[in-house]
PDB file of N, CA, C and O in Angstrom:
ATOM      1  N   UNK A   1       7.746 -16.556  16.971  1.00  0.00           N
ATOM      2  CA  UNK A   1       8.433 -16.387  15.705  1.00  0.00           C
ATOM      3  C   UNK A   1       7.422 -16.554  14.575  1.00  0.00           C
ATOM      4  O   UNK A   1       6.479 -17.330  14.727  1.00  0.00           O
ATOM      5  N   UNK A   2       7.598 -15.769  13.302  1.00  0.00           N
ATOM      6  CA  UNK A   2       6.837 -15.828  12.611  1.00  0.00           C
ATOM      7  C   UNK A   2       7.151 -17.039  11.514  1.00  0.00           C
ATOM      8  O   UNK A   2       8.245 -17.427  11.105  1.00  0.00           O
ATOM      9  N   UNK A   3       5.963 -17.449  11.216  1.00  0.00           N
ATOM     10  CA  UNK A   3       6.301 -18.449   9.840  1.00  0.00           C
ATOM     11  C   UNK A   3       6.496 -17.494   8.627  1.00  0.00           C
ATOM     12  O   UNK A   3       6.522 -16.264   8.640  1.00  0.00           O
ATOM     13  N   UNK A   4       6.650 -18.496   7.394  1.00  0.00           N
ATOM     14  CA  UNK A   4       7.273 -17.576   5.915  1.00  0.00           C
ATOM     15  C   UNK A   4       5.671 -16.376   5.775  1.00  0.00           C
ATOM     16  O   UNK A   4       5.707 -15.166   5.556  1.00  0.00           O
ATOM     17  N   UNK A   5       4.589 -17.130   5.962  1.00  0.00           N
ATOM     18  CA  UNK A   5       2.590 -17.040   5.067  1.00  0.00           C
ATOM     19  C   UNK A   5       2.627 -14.956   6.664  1.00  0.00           C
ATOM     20  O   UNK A   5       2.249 -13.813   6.406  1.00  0.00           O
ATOM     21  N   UNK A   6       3.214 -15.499   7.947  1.00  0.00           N
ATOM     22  CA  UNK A   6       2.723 -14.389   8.794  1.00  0.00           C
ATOM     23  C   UNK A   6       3.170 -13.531   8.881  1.00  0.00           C
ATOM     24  O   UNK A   6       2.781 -12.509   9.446  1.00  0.00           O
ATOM     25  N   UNK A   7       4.522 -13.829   8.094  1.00  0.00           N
ATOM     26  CA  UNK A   7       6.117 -12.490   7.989  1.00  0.00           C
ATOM     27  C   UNK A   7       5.720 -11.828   6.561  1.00  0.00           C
ATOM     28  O   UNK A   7       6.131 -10.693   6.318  1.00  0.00           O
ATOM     29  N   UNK A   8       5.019 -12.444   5.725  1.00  0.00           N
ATOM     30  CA  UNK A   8       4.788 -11.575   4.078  1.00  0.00           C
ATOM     31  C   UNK A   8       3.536 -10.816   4.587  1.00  0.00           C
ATOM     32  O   UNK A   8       3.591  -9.586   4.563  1.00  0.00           O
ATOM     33  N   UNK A   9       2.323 -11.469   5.082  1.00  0.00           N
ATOM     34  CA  UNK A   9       1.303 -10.548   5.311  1.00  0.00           C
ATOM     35  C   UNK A   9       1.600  -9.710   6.192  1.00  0.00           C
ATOM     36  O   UNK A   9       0.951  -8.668   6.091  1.00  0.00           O
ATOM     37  N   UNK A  10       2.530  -9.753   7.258  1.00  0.00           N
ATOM     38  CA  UNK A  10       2.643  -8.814   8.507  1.00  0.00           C
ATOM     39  C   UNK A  10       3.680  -7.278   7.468  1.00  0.00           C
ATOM     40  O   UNK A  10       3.613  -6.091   7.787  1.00  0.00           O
ATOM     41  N   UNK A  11       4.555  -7.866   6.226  1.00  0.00           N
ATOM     42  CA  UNK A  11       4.771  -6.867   5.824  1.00  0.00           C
ATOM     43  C   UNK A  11       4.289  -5.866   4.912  1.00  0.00           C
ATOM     44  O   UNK A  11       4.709  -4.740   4.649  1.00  0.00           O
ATOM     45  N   UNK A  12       2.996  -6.749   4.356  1.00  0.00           N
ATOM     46  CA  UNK A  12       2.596  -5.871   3.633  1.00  0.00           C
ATOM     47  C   UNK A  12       1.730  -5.209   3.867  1.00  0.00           C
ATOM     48  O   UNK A  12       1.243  -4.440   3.038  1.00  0.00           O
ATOM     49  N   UNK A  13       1.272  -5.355   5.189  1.00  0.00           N
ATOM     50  CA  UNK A  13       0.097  -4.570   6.242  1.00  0.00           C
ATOM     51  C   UNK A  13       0.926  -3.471   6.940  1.00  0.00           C
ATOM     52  O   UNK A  13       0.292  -2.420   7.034  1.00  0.00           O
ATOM     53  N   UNK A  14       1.990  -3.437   7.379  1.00  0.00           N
ATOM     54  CA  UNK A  14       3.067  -2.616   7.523  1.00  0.00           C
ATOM     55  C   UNK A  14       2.659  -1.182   6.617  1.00  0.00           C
ATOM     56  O   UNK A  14       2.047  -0.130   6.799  1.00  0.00           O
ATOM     57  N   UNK A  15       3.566  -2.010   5.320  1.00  0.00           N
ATOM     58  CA  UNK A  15       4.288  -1.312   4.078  1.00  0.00           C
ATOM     59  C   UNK A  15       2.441  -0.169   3.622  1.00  0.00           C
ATOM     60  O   UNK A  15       2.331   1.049   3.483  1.00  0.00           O
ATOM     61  N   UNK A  16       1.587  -1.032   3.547  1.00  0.00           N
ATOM     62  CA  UNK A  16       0.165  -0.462   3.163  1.00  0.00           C
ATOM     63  C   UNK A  16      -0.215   0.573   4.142  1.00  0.00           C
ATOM     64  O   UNK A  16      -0.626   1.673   3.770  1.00  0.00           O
ATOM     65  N   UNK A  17      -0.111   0.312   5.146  1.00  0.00           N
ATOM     66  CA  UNK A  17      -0.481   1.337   6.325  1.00  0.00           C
ATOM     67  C   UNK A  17       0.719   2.676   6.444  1.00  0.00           C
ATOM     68  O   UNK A  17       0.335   3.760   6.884  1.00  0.00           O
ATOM     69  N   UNK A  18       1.694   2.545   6.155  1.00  0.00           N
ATOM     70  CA  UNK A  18       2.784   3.777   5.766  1.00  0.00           C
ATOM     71  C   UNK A  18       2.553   4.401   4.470  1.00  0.00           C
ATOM     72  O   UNK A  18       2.868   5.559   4.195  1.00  0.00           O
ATOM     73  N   UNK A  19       1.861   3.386   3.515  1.00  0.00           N
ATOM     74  CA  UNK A  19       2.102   3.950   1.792  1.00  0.00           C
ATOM     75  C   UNK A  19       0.431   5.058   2.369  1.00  0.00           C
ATOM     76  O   UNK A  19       0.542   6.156   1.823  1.00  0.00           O
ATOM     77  N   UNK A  20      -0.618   5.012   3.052  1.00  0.00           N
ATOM     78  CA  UNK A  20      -1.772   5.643   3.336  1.00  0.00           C
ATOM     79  C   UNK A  20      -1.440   6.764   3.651  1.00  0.00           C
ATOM     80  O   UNK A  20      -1.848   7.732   3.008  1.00  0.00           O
ATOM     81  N   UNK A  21      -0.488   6.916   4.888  1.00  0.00           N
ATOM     82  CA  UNK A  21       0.107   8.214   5.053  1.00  0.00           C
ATOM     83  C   UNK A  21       0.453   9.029   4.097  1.00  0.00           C
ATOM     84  O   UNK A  21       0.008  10.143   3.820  1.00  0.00           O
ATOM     85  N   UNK A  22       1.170   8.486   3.672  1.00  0.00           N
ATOM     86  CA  UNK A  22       1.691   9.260   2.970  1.00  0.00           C
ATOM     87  C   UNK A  22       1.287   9.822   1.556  1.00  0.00           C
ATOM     88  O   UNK A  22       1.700  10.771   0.889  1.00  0.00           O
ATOM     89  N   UNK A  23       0.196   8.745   1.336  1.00  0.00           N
ATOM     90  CA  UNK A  23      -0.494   9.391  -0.332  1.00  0.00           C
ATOM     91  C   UNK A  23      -1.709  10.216   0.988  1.00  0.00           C
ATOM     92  O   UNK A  23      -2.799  10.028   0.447  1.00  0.00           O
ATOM     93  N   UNK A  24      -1.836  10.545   1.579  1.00  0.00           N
ATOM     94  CA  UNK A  24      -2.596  11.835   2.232  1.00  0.00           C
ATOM     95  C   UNK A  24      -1.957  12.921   2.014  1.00  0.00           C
ATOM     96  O   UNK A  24      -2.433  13.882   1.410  1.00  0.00           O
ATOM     97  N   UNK A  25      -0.950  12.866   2.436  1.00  0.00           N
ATOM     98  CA  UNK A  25       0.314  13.908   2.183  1.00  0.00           C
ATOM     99  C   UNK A  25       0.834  14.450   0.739  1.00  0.00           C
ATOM    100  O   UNK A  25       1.136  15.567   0.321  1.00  0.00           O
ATOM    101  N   UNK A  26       0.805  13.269   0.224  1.00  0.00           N
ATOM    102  CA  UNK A  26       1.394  13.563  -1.161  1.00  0.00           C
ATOM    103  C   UNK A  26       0.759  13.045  -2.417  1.00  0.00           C
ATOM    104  O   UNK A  26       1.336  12.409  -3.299  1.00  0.00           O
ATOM    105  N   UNK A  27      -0.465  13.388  -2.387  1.00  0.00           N
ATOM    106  CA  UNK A  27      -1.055  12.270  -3.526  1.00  0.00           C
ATOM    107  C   UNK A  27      -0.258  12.210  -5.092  1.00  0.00           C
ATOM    108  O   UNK A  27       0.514  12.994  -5.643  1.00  0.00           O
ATOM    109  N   UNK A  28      -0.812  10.964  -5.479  1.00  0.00           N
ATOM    110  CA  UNK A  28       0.123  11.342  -6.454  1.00  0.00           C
ATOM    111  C   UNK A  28      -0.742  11.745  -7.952  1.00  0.00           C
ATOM    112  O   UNK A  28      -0.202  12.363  -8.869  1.00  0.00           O
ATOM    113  N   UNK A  29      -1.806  11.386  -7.976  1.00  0.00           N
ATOM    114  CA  UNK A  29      -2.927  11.926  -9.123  1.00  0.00           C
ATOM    115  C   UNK A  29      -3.723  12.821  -9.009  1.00  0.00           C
ATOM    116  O   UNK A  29      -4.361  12.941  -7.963  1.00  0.00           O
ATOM    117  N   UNK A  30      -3.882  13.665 -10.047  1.00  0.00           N
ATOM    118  CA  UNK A  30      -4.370  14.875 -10.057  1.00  0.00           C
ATOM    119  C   UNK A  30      -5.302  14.334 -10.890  1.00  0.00           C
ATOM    120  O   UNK A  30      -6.422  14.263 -10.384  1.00  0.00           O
ATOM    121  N   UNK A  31      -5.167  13.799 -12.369  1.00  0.00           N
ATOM    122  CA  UNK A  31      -6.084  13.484 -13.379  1.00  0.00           C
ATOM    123  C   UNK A  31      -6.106  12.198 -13.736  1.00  0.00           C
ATOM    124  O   UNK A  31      -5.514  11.213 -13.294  1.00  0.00           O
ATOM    125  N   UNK A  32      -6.876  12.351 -14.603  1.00  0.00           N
ATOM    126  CA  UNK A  32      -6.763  10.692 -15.448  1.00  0.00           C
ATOM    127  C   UNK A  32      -8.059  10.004 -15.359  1.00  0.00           C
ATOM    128  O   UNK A  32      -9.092  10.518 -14.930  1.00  0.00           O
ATOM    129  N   UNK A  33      -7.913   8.650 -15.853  1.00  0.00           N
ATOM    130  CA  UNK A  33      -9.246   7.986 -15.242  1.00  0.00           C
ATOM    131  C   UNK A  33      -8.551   7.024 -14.200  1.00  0.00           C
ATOM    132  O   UNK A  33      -7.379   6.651 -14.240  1.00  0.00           O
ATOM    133  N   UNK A  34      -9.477   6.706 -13.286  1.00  0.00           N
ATOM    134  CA  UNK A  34      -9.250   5.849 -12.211  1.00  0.00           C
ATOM    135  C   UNK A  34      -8.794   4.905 -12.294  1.00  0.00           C
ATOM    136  O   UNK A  34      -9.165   4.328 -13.317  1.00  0.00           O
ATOM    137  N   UNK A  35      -7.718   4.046 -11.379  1.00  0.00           N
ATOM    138  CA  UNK A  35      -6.836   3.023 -11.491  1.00  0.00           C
ATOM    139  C   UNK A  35      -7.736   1.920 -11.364  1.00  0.00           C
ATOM    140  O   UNK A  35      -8.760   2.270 -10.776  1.00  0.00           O
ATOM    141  N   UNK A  36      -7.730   0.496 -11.761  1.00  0.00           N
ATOM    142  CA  UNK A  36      -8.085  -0.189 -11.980  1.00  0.00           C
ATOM    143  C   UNK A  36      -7.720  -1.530 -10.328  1.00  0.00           C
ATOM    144  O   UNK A  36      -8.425  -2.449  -9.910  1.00  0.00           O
ATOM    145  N   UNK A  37      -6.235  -0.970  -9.794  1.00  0.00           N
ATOM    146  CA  UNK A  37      -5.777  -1.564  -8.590  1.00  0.00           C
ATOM    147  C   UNK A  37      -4.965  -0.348  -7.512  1.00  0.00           C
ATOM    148  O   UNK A  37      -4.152   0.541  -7.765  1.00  0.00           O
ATOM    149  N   UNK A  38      -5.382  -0.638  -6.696  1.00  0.00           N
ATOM    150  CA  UNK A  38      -4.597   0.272  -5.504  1.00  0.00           C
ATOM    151  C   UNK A  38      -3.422   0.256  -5.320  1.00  0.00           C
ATOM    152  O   UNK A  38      -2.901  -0.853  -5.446  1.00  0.00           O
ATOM    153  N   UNK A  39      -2.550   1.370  -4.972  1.00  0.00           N
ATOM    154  CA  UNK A  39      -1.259   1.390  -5.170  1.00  0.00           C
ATOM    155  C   UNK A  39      -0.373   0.255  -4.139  1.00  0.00           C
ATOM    156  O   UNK A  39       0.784  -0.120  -4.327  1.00  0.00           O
ATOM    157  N   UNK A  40      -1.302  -0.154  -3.001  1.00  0.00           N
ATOM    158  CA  UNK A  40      -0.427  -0.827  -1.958  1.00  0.00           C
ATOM    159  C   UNK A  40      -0.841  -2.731  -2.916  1.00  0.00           C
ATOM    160  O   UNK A  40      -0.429  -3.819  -2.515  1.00  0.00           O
ATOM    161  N   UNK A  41      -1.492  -2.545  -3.833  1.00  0.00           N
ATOM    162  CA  UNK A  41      -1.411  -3.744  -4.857  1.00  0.00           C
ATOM    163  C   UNK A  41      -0.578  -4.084  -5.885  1.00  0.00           C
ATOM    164  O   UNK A  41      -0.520  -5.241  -6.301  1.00  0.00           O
ATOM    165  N   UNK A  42       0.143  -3.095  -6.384  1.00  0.00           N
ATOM    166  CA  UNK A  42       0.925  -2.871  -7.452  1.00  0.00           C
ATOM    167  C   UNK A  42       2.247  -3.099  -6.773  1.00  0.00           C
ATOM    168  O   UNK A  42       3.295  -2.993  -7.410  1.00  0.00           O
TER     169      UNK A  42
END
């Protein structure tokens, strides 16, 4: 069973590894200047 610290990181390693897919697929910037934090940070 997971504790509270292995169930938040296990989801956001999840959630980050699906959000990759899919900005391959679908990016979402064309222009601009570069973000300052990565989207699986925000």
């Amino acid at each position: 069973m997971f504790d509270i610290e292995e169930f938040i990181i296990a989801v956001f390693l999840t959630i980050e590894a699906r959000l990759k897919e899919l900005l391959t697929l679908y990016p979402p910037r064309r222009r601009g200047f570069a973000p300052r934090l990565s989207d699986s940070e925000v």
